[in-house]
C-alpha positions as CSV (number, residue, x, y, z in Angstrom):
1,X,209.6,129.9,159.3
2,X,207.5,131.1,156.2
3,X,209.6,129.0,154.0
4,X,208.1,126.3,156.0
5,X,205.0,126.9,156.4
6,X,205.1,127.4,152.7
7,X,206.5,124.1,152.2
8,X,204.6,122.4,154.4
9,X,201.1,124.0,152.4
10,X,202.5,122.9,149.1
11,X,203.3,119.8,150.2
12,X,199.6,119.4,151.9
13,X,197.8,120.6,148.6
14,X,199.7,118.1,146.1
15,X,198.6,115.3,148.3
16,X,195.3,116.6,148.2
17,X,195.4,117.1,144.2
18,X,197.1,113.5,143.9
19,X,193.8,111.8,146.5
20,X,191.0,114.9,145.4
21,X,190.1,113.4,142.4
22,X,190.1,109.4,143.6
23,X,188.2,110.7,147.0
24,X,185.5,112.1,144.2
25,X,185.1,109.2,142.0
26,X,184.8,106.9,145.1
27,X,182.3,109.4,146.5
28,X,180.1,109.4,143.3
29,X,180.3,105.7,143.2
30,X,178.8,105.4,146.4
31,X,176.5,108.3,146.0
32,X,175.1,106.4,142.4
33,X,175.0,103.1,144.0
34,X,173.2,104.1,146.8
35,X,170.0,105.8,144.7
36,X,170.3,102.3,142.4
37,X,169.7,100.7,145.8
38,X,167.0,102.4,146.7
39,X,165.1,102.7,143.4
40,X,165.4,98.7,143.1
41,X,164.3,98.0,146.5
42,X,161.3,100.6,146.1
43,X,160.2,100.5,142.9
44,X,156.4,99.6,142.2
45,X,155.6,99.0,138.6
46,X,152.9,101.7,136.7
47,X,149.7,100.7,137.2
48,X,146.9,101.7,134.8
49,X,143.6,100.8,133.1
50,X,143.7,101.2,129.4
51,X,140.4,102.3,127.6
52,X,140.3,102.1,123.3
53,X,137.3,102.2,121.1
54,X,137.9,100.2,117.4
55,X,135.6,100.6,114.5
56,X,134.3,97.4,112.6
57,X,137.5,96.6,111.0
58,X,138.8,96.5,114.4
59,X,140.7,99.2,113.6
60,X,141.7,102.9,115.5
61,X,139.3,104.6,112.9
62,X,138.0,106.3,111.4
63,X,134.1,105.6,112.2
64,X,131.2,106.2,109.9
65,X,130.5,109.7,110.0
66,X,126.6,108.9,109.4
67,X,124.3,105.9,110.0
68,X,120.4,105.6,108.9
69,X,118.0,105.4,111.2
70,X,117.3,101.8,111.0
71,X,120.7,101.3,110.7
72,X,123.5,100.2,113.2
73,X,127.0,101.1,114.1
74,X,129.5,98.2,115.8
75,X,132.4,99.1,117.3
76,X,134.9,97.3,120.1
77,X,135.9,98.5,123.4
78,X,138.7,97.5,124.7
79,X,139.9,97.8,128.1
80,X,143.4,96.6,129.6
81,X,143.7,95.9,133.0
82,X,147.5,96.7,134.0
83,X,146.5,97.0,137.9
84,X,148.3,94.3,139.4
85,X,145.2,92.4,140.6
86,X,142.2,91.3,139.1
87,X,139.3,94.0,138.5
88,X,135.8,93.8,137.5
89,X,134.9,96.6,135.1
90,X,131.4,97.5,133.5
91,X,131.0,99.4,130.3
92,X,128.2,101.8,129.3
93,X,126.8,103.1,126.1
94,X,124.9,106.0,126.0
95,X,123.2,107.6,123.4
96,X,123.6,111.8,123.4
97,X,123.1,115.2,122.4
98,X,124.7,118.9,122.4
99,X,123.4,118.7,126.0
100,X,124.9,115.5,127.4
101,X,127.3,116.3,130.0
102,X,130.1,114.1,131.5
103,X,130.4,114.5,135.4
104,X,133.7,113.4,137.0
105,X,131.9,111.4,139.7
106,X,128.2,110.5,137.7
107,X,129.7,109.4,134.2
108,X,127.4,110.3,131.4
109,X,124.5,113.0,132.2
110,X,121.6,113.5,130.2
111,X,122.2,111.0,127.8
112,X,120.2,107.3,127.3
113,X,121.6,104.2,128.3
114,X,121.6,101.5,125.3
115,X,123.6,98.8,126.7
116,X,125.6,97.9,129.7
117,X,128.9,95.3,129.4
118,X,130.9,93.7,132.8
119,X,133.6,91.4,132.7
120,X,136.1,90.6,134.9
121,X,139.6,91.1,133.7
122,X,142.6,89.0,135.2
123,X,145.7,91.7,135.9
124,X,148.0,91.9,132.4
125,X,145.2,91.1,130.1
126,X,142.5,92.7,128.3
127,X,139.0,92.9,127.3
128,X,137.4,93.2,123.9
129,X,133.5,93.8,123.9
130,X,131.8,94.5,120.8
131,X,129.5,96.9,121.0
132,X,126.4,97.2,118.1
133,X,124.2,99.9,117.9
134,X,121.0,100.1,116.5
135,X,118.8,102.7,115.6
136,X,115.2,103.1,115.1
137,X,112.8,106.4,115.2
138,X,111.4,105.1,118.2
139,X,114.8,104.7,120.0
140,X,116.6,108.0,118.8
141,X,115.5,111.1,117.0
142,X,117.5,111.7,114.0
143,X,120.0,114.5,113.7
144,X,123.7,115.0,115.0
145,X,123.9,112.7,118.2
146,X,127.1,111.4,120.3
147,X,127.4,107.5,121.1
148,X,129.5,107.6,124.6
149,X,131.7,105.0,125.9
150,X,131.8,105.4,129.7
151,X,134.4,103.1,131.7
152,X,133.5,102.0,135.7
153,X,135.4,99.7,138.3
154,X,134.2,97.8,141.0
155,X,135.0,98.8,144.6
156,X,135.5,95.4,145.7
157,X,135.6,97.6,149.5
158,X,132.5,98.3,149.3
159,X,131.0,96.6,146.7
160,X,130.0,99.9,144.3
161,X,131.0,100.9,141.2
162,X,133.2,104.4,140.6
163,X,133.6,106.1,137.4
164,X,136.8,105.5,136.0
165,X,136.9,109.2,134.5
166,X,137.8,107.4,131.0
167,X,135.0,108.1,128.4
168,X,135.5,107.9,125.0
169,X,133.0,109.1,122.4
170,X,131.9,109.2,118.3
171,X,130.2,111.7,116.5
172,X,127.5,110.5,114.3
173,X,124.5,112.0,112.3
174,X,121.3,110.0,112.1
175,X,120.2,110.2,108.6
176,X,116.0,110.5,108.5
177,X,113.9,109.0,106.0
């Protein structure tokens, strides 16, 4: 009886080597197929507001390091709307010092507004705004100061703009007299 018992268990685990390893590959086909499935039928493409600031030269950088006080500075900001729907953004330029802050929810804190940009941006393109600058004693002291870029969108909901939480700034000493 143990001889056939034995038998009979040798027998049972060859069949089971021969089918093992097509029963696995069938299984892992399934298996892979199954998550291809799934991420086709649920995937959602990235979507994203991109915020760059260009010098003159329409360049990356690098930006003038100092500007006279009667002077000016241009620069572009570009935004690109990759949302998947149209969007009406609005761009702010503020003039700041050491103490300027940047809130989460407010934007730009402490610093003075010098000019105020909205366009609205079909999804998949972009928006380049020039942005110029100009300084005067009577407009800014001289000294160290930061020129922030501050990015908003329009809540179409309820008709407000949010903070974006994208700011971008420059560095830039005012040269005196």
């Amino acid at each position: 009886m143990n001889r056939f018992l034995a038998k009979k268990l040798r027998e049972c685990v060859n069949v089971l080597n021969d089918h093992f390893v097509r029963v696995l590959v069938i299984a892992a086909l399934v298996i892979i197929s199954t998550m291809l499935v799934i991420q086709f039928a649920t995937y959602q493409p990235e979507r994203y507001t991109g915020f760059g600031l260009l010098n003159d030269s329409k360049e990356a950088g690098p930006f003038p390091a100092n500007v006279s006080y009667t002077g000016s500075l241009t620069t572009y900001a570009d935004v690109l709307n990759r949302q998947g729907n149209v969007e009406l953004y609005q761009l702010e330029v503020f003039i700041g010092d050491s103490s300027t802050t940047v809130d989460p929810v407010k934007g730009i804190v402490g610093g003075m507004l010098v000019s105020r940009f909205q366009q609205i941006v079909l999804d998949g393109q972009d928006w380049e705004q020039q942005v110029q600058i100009s300084f005067n004693k009577n407009l800014t002291l001289v000294g160290t100061k930061t020129l922030f870029f501050a990015l908003w969108q329009c809540d179409t909901n309820i008709a407000t703009y949010h903070f974006t939480r994208q700011e971008l700034h420059i560095h830039v000493d005012v040269l005196g007299p």
